[in-house]
C-alpha positions in Angstrom: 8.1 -6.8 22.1 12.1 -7.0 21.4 12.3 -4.1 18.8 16.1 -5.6 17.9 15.3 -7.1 14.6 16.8 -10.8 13.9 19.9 -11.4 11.7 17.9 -13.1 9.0 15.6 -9.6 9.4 18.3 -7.4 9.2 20.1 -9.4 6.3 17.0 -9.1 4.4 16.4 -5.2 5.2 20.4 -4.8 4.0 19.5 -6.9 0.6 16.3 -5.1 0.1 18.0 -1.6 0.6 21.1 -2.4 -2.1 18.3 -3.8 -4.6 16.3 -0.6 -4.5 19.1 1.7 -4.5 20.5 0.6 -7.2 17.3 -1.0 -9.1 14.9 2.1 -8.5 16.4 5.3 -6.8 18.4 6.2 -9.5 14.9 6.2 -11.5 12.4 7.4 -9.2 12.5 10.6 -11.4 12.1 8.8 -14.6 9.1 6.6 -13.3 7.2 9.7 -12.1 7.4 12.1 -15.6 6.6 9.0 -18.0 3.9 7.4 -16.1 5.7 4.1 -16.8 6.9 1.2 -14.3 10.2 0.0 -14.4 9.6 -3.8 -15.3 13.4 -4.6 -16.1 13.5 -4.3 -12.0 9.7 -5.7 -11.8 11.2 -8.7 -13.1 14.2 -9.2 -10.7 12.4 -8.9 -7.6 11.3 -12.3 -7.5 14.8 -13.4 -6.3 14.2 -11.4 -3.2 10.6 -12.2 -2.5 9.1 -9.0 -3.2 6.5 -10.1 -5.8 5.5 -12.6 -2.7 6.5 -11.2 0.5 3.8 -13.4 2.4 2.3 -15.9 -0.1 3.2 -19.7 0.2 6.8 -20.8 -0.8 5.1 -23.2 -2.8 3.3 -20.7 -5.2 6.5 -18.7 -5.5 6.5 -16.3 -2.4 8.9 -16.1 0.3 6.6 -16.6 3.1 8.0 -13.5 5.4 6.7 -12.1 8.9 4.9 -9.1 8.6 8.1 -7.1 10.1 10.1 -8.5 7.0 7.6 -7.4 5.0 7.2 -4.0 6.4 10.8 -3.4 6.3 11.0 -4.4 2.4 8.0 -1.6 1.7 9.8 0.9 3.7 12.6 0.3 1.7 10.7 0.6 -1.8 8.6 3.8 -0.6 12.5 5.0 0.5 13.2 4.4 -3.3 10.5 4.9 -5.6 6.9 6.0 -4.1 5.2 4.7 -6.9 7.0 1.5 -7.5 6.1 1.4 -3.3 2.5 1.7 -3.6 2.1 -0.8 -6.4 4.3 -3.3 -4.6 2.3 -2.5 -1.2 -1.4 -3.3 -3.4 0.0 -5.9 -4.4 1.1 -7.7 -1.4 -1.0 -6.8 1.0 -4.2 -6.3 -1.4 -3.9 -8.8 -4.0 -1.0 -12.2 -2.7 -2.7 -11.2 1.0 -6.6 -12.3 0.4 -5.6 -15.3 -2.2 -3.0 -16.6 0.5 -5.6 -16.1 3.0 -8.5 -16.8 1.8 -8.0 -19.0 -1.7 -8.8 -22.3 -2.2 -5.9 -24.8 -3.6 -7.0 -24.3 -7.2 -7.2 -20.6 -7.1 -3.7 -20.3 -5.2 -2.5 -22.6 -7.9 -4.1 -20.7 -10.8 -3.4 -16.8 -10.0 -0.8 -16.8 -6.6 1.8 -18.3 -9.3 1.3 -15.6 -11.8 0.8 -12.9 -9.1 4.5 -14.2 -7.7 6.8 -14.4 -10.7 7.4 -10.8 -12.0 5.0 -10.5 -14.7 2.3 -9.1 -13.5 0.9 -6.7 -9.9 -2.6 -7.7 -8.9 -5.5 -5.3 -7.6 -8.3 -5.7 -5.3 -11.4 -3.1 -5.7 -13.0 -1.7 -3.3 -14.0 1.7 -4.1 -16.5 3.3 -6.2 -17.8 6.7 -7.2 -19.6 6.9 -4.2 -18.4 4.8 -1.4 -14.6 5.3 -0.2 -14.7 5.3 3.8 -18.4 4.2 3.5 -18.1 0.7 2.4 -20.7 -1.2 3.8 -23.4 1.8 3.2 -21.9 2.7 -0.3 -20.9 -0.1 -2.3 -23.6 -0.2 -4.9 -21.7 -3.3 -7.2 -24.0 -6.4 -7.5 -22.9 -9.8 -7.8 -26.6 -11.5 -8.4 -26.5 -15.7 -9.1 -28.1 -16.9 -12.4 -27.6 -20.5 -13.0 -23.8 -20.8 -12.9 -22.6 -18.0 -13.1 -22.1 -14.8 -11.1 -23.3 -11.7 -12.6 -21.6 -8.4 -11.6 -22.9 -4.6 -12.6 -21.5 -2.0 -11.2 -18.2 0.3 -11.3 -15.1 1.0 -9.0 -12.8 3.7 -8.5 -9.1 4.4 -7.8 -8.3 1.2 -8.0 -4.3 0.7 -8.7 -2.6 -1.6 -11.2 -5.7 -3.4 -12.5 -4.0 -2.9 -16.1 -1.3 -5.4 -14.7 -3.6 -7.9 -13.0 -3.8 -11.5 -14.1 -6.8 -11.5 -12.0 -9.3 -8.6 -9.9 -10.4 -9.3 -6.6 -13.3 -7.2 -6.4 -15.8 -6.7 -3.2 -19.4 -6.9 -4.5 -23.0 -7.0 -2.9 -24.8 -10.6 -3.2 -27.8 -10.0 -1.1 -29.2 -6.4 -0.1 -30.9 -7.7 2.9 -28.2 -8.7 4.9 -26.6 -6.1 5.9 -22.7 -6.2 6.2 -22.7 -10.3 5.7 -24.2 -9.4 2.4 -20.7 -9.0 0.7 -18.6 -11.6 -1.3 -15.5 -10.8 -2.6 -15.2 -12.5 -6.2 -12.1 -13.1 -8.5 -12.1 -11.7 -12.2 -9.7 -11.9 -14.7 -9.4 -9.1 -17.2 -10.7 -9.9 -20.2 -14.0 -10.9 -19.3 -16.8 -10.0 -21.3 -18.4 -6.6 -20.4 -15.3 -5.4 -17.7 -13.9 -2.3 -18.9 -10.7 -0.8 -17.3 -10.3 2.7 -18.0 -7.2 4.5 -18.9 -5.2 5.8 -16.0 -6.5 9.2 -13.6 -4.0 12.0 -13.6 -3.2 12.2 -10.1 -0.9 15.1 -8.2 1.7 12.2 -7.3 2.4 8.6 -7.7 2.0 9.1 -11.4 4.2 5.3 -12.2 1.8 3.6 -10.4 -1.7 3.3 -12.2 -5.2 4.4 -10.9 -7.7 3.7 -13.1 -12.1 3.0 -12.7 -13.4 -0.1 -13.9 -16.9 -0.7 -14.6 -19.1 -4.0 -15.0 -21.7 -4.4 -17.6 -23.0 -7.9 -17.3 -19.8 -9.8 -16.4 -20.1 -13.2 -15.9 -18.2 -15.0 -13.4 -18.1 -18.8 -12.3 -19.3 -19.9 -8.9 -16.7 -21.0 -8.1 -14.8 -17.8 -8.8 -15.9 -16.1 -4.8 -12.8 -15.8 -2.6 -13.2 -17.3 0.2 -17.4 -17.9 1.9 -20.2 -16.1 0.3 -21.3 -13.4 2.9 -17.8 -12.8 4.4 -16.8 -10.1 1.7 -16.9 -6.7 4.0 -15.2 -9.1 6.9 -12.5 -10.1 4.7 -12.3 -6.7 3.3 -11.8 -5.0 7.0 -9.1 -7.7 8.3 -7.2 -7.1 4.3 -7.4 -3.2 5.4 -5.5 -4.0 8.8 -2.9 -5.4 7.1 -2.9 -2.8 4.6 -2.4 -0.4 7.2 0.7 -2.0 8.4 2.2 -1.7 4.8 0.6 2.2 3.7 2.7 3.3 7.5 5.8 1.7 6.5 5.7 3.0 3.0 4.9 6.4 4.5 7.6 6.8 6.5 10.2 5.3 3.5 9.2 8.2 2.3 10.0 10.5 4.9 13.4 9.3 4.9 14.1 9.7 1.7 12.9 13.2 2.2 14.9 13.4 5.3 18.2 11.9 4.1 18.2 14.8 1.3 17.3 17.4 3.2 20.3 16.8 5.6 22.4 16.7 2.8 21.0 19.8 1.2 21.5 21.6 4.6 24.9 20.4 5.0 25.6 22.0 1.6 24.3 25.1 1.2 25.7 28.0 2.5 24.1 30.9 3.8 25.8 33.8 5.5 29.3 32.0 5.3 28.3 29.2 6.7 26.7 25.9 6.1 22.6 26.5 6.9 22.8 23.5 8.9 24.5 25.2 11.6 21.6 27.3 12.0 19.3 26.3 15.1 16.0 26.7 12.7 17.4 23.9 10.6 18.6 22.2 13.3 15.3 21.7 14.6 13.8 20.7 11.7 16.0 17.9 11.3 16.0 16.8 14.8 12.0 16.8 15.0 12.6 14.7 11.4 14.6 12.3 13.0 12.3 12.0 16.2 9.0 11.2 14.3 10.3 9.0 11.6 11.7 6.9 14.6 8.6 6.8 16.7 6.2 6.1 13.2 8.3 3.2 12.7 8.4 1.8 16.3 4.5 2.1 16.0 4.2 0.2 12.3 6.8 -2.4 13.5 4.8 -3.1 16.7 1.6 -3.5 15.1 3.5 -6.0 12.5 4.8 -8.0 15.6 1.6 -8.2 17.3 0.5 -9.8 13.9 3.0 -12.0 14.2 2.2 -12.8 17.2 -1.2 -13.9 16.2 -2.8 -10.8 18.8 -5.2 -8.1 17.5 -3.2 -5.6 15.7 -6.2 -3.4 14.3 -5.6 -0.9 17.0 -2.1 -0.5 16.4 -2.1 -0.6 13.0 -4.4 2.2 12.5 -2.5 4.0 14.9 1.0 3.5 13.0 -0.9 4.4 9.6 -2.3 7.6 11.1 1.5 8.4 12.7 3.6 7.4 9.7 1.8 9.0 6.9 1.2 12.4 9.5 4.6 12.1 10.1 5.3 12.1 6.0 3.2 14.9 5.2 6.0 16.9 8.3 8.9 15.9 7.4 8.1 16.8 3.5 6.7 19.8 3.9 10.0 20.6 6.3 11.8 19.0 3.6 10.8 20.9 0.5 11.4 24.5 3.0 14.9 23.3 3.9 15.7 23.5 0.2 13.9 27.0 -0.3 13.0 27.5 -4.0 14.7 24.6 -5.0 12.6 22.5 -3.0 9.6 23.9 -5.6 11.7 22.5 -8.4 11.4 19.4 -10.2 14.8 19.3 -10.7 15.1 18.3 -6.6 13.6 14.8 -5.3 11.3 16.4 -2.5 9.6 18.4 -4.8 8.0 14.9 -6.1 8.3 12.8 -2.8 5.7 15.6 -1.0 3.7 15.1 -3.9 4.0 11.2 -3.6 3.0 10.9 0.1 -0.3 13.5 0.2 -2.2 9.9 -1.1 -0.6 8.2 2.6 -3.2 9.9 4.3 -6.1 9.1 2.6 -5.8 5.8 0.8 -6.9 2.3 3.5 -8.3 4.7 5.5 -8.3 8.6 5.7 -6.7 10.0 9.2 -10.2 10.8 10.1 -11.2 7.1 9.9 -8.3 6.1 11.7 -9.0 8.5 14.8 -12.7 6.6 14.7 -11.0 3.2 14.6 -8.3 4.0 17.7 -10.8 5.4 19.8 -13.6 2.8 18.8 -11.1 0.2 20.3 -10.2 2.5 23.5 -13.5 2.7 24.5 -14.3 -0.8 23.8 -11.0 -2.0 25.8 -12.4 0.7 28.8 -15.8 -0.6 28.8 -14.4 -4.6 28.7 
C-alpha cells in the first residue's frame, strides 16, 4: 500500500478539518449537556459530502473511497464524538446497505432523503438479548401474510432512529434456516404499531440518540426487504466490516483531540517552576500518545485501502477497530491524568471525550469479538 494520501485526499481531509472546527468544536460542549444535535451544521454538510460519503452522486452522495471516508469520520470524532458516531451510523449503517444493496426505487425513494441534510438513518440490529450473539439472539420476526411483511419484536441501542426517514432493521423470516434465515427489511417511522422510545441516558455521547424500538404488528410491503430474502445476517456481517473501518477512525479522532489538549495543557501548566511538560513522566505519556495514534491509523487506513482495493479487509478491519478504540481508551485515560483534577472537571474537554470513546470498544463489535474474528482469520489463513 502507498500510505501517502492523494492531493484530492488530502484537499478533502484539509476541507473536512476547517468545517468541523469551525462548524462543531467550538460546540462539542454544548451538544453533549443538552442532548441536542447541531442541525444548523447537519444541514451544511451536504456541500462536502458528509451526509453521503459513499452513496451514488446521483442520489446526492459524493461517491468517496473508503480512505476519504475514513479520514472525514476521523475528523468529526476529532470534533464532536457525538456528531461522529451519528455521522459514522449513518454512513456506514444506513447510505452503506441502501447503496449496496437497494434496488433503483428504494435508492431513489430514501438514499435522496438520507443525503440532503435533513435527516441521519439507522439500521437495527440489537435487541434486549442478542448484541454479539446475532444469529443465536435475534428473536424479531418478519412472517409473510398475503402482501405484506409482518414484524414483532423489539431492538435496542439503536442510534438516530428519531431522525430516520426510513429503519433498516435485521429480522428472522424462517426459524429453520439457520443463519440464511435473516432478511433485512426497510421501515419508515410512522408505521402502524413501531414505537421508538425516548432516548437511554448513556455515560457519553449524550447528542447522539440511543433509543429501543419495538414492533407490534407492523406491516411492511414485500417489496420493502433490502436486498434477497435470506441474506440478512450476510449482509449484516459485510455492513459490520465496513463499520469497523469507520468506529477505528472515529476512535482515534478522538484520541487526538484528547491528545492535542493534553500537550497543550502540559505545555502550560507549571509545576515546580517549570512547565510539567519538561518532566520525563509527561514526556512519556505524550510520546506513547503520539506512537499509538499513528500506528491505529496506519492500521484503519490499510484495511480502508484493502477495501478499495476490492481484497478482504475483515481481518484488518477488526484489527484497526480493536487498535484504534484500545488506543482511545490510553491516550484518554493519560489525557484526563495529564490535567490532574481538572481533567475530572467538566469545565475541561477530556473530561467528556473519555466519556465519549468508552462506547469505541463495545459498539460493531466488543474487543473480545474482535480478538475471535483476527484469530478466526489467522488460523484459517495457516490452515489454507
Amino acid at each position: 500500500m502507498e500510505f501517502d494520501l492523494s492531493p484530492e485526499q488530502q484537499m478533502f481531509q484539509r476541507a473536512v478539518h476547517d468545517f468541523c472546527a469551525a462548524e462543531l468544536h467550538p460546540y462539542a460542549d454544548e451538544v453533549d449537556r443538552s442532548g441536542e444535535m447541531r442541525w444548523g451544521a447537519i444541514r451544511k454538510m451536504p456541500a462536502l459530502g458528509l451526509t453521503g460519503l459513499q452513496a451514488p452522486e446521483q442520489y446526492g452522495g459524493a461517491e468517496l473511497d473508503s480512505i476519504s471516508m475514513a479520514l472525514a469520520i476521523e475528523e468529526l470524532g476529532w470534533a464532536c464524538g457525538s456528531t461522529g458516531l451519528s455521522l459514522a451510523a449513518h454512513n456506514g449503517l444506513s447510505c452503506g446497505p441502501l447503496t449496496r444493496w437497494g434496488t433503483p426505487e428504494q435508492q431513489g425513494k430514501y438514499l435522496t432523503k438520507l443525503t440532503n441534510g435533513e435527516h441521519l438513518g439507522a439500521l437495527a440490529l440489537t435487541e434486549p438479548g442478542a448484541g454479539s450473539d446475532l444469529a443465536g439472539g435475534v428473536q424479531t420476526t418478519a412472517v409473510q401474510q398475503g402482501d405484506s411483511w409482518v414484524i414483532n419484536g423489539s431492538k435496542a441501542w439503536i442510534t438516530n432512529p428519531k431522525f430516520a426517514p426510513v429503519i433498516i432493521v435485521l429480522a428472522r423470516t424462517d426459524r429453520d434456516a439457520g443463519t440464511r434465515g435473516f432478511s433485512m427489511l426497510l421501515v419508515e417511522p410512522g408505521t402502524p404499531g413501531l414505537t421508538i422510545h425516548p432516548p437511554e441516558k448513556k455515560m457519553g455521547l449524550n447528542g447522539s440518540p440511543t433509543q429501543m424500538l419495538t414492533f407490534e404488528q407492523v406491516r411492511v410491503p414485500l417489496d420493502a426487504v433490502l436486498g434477497e430474502v435470506g441474506r440478512g445476517f450476510q449482509q449484516t456481517m459485510q455492513t459490520l466490516d465496513g463499520g469497523r473501518i469507520s468506529i477505528g477512525a472515529l476512535s482515534i479522532g478522538l484520541a487526538r483531540a484528547a491528545f492535542e489538549a493534553a500537550v497543550t495543557y502540559a505545555q502550560q501548566r507549571q509545576a515546580f517552576g517549570k512547565p510539567i511538560s519538561d518532566y520525563q513522566a509527561i514526556q512519556w505519556m505524550i510520546a506513547d500518545a503520539a506512537l499509538e495514534i499513528e500506528a491505529a491509523r496506519l492500521l484503519v487506513l490499510r484495511a480502508a485501502w484493502l477495501r478499495d482495493q476490492g481484497r478482504d479487509f475483515g481481518k484488518l478491519a477488526a484489527m484497526g477497530k480493536l487498535k484504534a478504540t484500545e488506543v482511545a481508551e490510553k491516550v484518554c485515560h493519560n489525557a484526563i491524568q495529564i490535567h490532574g483534577s481538572y481533567g475530572y472537571s467538566r469545565e475541561f474537554p477530556v473530561e467528556r471525550i473519555y466519556r465519549d470513546q468508552r462506547l469505541m470498544s463495545i459498539g460493531e463489535g466488543t474487543s473480545e469479538i474482535q480478538r475471535m474474528v483476527i484469530a478466526r482469520h489467522v488460523l484459517r489463513e495457516q490452515g489454507d
